[in-house]
Structure formats: C-alpha cells, structure tokens
N, C-alpha and C positions, 0 to 999 in steps of 0.2 A: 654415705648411703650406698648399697648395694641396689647397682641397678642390671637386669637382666633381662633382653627382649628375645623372646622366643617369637620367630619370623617363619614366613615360607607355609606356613598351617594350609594343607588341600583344604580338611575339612575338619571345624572345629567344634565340639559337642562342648556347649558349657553346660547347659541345663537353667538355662537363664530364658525364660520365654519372648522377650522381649528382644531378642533378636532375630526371629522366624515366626513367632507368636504359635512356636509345638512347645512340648516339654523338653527336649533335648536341646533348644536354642543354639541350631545351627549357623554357624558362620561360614563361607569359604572364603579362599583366599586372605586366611586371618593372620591375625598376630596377637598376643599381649605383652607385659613388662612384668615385670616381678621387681618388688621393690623390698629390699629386706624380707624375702620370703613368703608374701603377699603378692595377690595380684593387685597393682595400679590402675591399668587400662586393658582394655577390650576393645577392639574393632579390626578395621581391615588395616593388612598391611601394607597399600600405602599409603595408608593416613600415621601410621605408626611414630611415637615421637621416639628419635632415634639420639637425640644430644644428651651428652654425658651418661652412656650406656657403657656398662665396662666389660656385656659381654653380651653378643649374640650366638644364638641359640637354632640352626638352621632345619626346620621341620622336613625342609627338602619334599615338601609336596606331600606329605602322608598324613594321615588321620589323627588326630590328637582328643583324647578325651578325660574328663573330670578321674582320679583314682577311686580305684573301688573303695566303697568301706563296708566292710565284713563284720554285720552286727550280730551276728552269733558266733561264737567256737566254744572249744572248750580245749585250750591247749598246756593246760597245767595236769600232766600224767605221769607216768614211768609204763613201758611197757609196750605191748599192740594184743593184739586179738584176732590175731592172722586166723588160727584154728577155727574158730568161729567162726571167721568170713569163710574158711573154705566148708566146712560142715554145713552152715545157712546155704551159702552156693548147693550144697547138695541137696536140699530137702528140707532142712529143719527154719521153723519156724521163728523169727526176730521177736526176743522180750527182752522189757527193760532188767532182767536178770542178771546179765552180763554184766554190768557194771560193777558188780561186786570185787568182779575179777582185780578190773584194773584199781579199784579200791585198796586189796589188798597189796598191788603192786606200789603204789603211791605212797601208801605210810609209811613201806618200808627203802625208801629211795630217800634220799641227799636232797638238802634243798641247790646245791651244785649241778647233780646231776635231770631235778626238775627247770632248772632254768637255764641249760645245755638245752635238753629235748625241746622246751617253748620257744630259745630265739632260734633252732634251730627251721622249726614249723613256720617262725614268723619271718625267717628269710625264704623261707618258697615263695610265702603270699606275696612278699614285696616283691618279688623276682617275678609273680606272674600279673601285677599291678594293684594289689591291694596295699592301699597306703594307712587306712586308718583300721582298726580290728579290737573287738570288743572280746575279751575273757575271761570266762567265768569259773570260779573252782569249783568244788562237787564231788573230787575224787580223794577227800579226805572224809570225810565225814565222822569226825570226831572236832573237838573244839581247837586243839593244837593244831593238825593237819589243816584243817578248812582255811586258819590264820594264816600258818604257812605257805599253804598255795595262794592267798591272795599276795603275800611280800612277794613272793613270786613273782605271780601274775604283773604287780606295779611297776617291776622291772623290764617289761615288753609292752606295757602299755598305760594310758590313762583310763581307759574305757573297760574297771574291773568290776565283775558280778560276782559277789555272794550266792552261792548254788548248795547251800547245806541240805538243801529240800528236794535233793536230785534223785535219789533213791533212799529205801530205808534201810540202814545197814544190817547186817545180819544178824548181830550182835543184838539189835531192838526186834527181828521181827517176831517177837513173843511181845512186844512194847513196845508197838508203834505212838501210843501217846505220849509217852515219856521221851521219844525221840524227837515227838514235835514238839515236846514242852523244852526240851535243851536244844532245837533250832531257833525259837524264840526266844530263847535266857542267853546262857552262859555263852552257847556261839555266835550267836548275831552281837552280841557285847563286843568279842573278839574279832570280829570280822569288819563292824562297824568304820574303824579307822584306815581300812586297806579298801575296802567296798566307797564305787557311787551304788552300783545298782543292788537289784534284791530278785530272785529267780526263783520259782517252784515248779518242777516236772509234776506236774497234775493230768494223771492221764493212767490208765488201766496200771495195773504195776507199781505204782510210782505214791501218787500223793491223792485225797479224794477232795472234792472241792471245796470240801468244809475245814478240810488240812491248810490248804491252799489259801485260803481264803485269811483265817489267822495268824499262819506264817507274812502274807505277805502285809497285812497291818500292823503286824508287832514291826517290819522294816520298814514302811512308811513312819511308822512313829518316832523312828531313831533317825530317820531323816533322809534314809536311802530311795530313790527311785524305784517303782514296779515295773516288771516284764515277766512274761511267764509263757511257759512251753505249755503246750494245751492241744489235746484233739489231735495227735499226731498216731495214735494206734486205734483209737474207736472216737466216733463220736460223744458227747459230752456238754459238760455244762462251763467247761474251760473258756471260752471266748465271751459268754455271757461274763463270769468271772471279772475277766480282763477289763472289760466295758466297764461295768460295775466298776471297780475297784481304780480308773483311771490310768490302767498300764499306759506307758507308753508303747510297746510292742508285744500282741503275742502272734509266738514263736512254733513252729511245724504248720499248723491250722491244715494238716491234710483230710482233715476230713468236717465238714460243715455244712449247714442247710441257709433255708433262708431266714429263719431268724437271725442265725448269728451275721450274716451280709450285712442284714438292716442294722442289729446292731454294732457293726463296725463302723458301715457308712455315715450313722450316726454319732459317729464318736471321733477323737484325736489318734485314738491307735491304729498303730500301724499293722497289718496284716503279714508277716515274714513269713515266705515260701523258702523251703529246705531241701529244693530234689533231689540233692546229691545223698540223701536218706533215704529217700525209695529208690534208688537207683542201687545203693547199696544192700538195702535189704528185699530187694524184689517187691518192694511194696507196690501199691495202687496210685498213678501219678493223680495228684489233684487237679482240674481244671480251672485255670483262675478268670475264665473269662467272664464267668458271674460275678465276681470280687469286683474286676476290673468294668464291667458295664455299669455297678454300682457305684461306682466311683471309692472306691475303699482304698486307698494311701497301699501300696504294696512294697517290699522289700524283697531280697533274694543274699540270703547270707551261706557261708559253708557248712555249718555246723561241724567244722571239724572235730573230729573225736575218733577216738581209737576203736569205738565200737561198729557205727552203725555209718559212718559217713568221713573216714578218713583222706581226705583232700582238703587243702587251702586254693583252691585253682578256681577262682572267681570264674573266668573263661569256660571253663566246664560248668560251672552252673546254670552261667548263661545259655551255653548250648543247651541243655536238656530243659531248662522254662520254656525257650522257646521250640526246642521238637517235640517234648513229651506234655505240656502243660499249655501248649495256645495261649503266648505271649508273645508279641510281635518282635520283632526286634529292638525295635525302640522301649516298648516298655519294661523288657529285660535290663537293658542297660539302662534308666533311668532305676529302676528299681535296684540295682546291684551298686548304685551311685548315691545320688539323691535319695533314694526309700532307704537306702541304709543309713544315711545321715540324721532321717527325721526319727527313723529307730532308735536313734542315740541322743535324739535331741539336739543336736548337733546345726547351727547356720553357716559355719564357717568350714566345712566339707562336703565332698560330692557335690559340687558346682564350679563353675572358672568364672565365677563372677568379683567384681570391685572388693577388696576385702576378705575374699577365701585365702585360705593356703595354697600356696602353690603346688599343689600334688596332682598330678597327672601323668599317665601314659603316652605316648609315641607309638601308634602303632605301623606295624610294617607295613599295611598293608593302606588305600585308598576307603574305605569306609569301616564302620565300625562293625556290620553287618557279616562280614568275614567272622568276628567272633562267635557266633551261633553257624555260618555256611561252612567253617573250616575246621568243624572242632580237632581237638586234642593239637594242633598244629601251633607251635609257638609264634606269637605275631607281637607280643608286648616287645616292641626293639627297647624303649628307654623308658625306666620309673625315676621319677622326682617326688621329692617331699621336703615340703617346706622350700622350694626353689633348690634343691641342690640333688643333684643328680645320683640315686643310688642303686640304680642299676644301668 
C-alpha cells in the first residue's frame, strides 16, 4: 500500500464542515495521509500517524486547498476567435452567432489535431489547479462530428456532455425542426455511448424552451444526465426549465428574478455562475447575493471556449465572483470546489475529506484569500491528482 503524509499544512481548506462547523472546514496546523490515491485521515499534525509512510509531503507552512472542478468548458475546437474579441472589444455587440465560425473550423480539423488543442487547454487548467473538468461537444454539429468530438472529449476526461443542441447550424436555419428532430434521433444515438451528460443552449439565439425541453427528455430517456445553459443573454423561461425537468446544474443564470431563486432554492440544482463570460463580452456582471441569501447550491466554472470566455484559470474566476459579483471569499472558493462537485454529481471531489481523491493545490501564499486579493499573480506552487504530484 501506498502510503503518503502530506505535513506542515498553515492552513487547510477541506470543505468538510465538521472541522470549524463553516463550509470551507478549516484546519491549521494540519496534515493528512493519502493511501493509494485517497485520502485516509484528516486532522492536526501532531496527532499525524506517521508509521509505515513511504513518503512525506512538507507543506512548509502554506495554504492547502480541495482542487478545483471545472464544471463547464467546452474544449473540443480547431481554431480561436481573436477577430471577434477584438471587433466586440470595439463596439460590437456578443451573439450566439459566432459559433458557427468555430463550427466550420472543427469539422474540418483531425481528430489529432482536436485532442492536441483539448490536452493542450487541459494542461493550463491542471497547471493553474483544476483537477477535475467537465466537456462538452457542440462544435460539430452534424452526427459524425458531435460523435467525434465526444471520443475526443473521453480522451481528457470522464466528465463528457453531449451539446448537439448548442446552436443551430446554418445548414438547418431554414429547418430549425428538422435539426431538433436529428438532435434527438440519429445524434444523440451516436453520441449516447461517449456522453454521461445531455446539454441545450436555450436562450436568445440558440434553442426556445420548448426545443429544450424535448431535446433534453429524448436524453434523459437514453439514460444521459441533464444540465442546461439558460438565461445567460436575456431573461427567460430556462431555469424554470431546469427545475422542471430535474437538471442537475443550470449553467450562465446571468440573468434571473425571484421566481426562478425560489425555484432553485427549492430544487437539487445547482446554480453555475460563468464570469469570465461577461468579463469577456462586457456583459452585465450578475449579483449572486440573492442566490446565495436564498440558499441556492452555487458553482463557478470557466466556460472555456473560443468564443465568449477563453480561459481555463479557475483563479481568475474566483477573482472576478468575488470583485464583480459579491461573493465572499469563501463562498467563491467553495463554489469553484465543492459547487463544482455537486454540478457533476460528483461525492468524491472538491473536498479533502475521508475517501476523496487526493487532488489538491499548495498554494504559495498563507491563505486562500490571496486568490481573489492578488488576481492574475501565479500562487498554485503544487497540483496533485489522485495523490501524485502533477504540477
């Protein structure tokens, strides 16, 4: 047995309440064990069981916290969209338009050179502490393509979404129902055995809630999980949706009132805030402190994509939840931790509790709080996943 005590922990964020009775369940002065890639034990360091340890792990006094999980991306592309950010920069307004672009850049790319560009994306994230990341295709949107990008997709991750319902390709928009009738047949057929989840862009542009609604039953029926982007350019009937239909997360929610809070609060899904999307497209930042007064489960993922919010840098998203959206510290980082976990459904990540994985950051610095006070400043010294050190 692989045994591994990571020692010396300043200060230790598990997310385990029962150590401080907060939601970050802070320790000082910690330590835990990694046994076979798991964590064993939890508490202080020197109560630490240190026999038959085959290797220590010396935190040297600094912050240690739970890895990010990044329950949104979208990293299966060929291409970027520089133009556009710089044009947008100037004036022009963000529609879900654009994605056609990178559509057409995708079918015509290498399944090589799509899973080049993905682990490339997915060595940032790890490099800036994101250990687990969910991906979803979208940029095919034909039946061969969409399949394709998910064997992709399974190649950088377990956690892959079905997104045929991302936009409607150009090719149908004279036959938008014929394109919803082959996201429910032929493609979700194909998609079915590379897909856990099932994803619809329901929102201005995109899909209408009645689109939405029977794309995402025809993928509950094949056996895939729900989540759905919703609400992220006008308000709408997307998060009712969600509610309804039992997502486990929906995704942007930049724009919402009070029904949809109540119906969140009243529900298992998870609320996932995307700033690095308005930040990218000058959008209106959302305020989550009515979400979070209500008590509504929150998340904070990258949304990376080529379009509208190009970063994997969990760190930066934290910074702008908590400058632009009134999140505290704490609840950024439980939310870009743990809210990303229950995004995914997920018990055995973003926490450092008995039984997780062993994935966690080292950061440089004495509290975790630096990640929102110091933005853009590299502070992740060391990533682990699964007990073994990959950055």
């Amino acid at each position: 047995m692989s045994r591994t005590l990571v020692d010396n922990i300043g200060l230790l964020v598990t997310n385990d309440s029962s150590h401080d009775g907060t939601p970050l369940g802070i320790a000082k002065n910690a330590a835990f064990l990694i046994e076979n890639g798991t964590i064993a034990w939890v508490g202080q360091a020197s109560a630490a069981p240190r026999s038959e340890v085959a290797k220590v792990v010396d935190a040297q006094g600094r912050c240690l916290i739970p890895g990010f999980v990044d329950s949104h991306s979208h990293l299966i592309f060929a291409g970027d969209r520089s133009e556009e950010f710089r044009a947008r920069m100037a004036g022009e307004s963000y529609s879900a338009g654009g994605i056609n672009y990178t559509v057409e850049l995708t079918r015509q790319a290498s399944n090589a050179a799509l899973l080049k560009n993905a682990r490339a994306l997915m060595a940032e994230a790890n490099a800036s502490g994101t250990t687990t990341m969910e991906c979803k295709s979208g940029y095919g949107l034909t039946v061969d393509d969409e399949a394709r990008s998910l064997v992709v997709a399974q190649q950088v991750t377990d956690e892959t979404t079905f997104l045929g319902a991302h936009v409607v390709p150009k090719e149908y928009k004279n036959s938008v129902e014929d394109y919803v009738d082959l996201v429910c047949g032929p493609m979700l057929d194909a998609a079915v055995p590379y897909s856990k989840w099932i994803d619809v862009f329901c929102d201005k542009g995109a899909f209408t809630t009645e689109q939405a609604r029977r794309i995402l039953k025809a993928g509950i029926a094949r056996g895939l999980l729900p989540r759905l982007h919703a609400n992220q350019l006008e308000s709408g009937d997307g998060i009712l949706l969600g509610v309804e239909l039992g997502v486990s997360s929906v995704d942007h929610v930049s724009h919402f009132d009070d029904e949809d809070i109540l119906a969140l609060a009243s529900s298992n899904a998870i609320a996932t805030f995307l700033p690095s999307a308005e930040f990218s497209t000058r959008g209106e930042y959302p305020d989550s402190r009515r979400m979070n007064e209500a008590g509504v489960n929150v998340a904070l993922a990258s949304d990376c994509n080529p379009g509208s919010s190009y970063t994997t840098n969990i760190p930066f998203v934290i910074a702008l939840a908590v400058t632009e959206m009134h999140f505290s510290p704490e609840q950024a980082l439980w939310s870009a931790t743990k809210g990303g976990a229950l995004a995914l459904q997920r018990t055995d990540v973003g926490h450092l509790g008995v039984g997780a994985h062993a994935d966690f950051s080292i950061l440089s610095t004495p509290s975790y709080i630096h990640l929102a006070y110091r933005p853009g400043v590299p502070l992740i010294d060391e990533v682990w996943r699964n007990g073994t050190r990959i950055k």
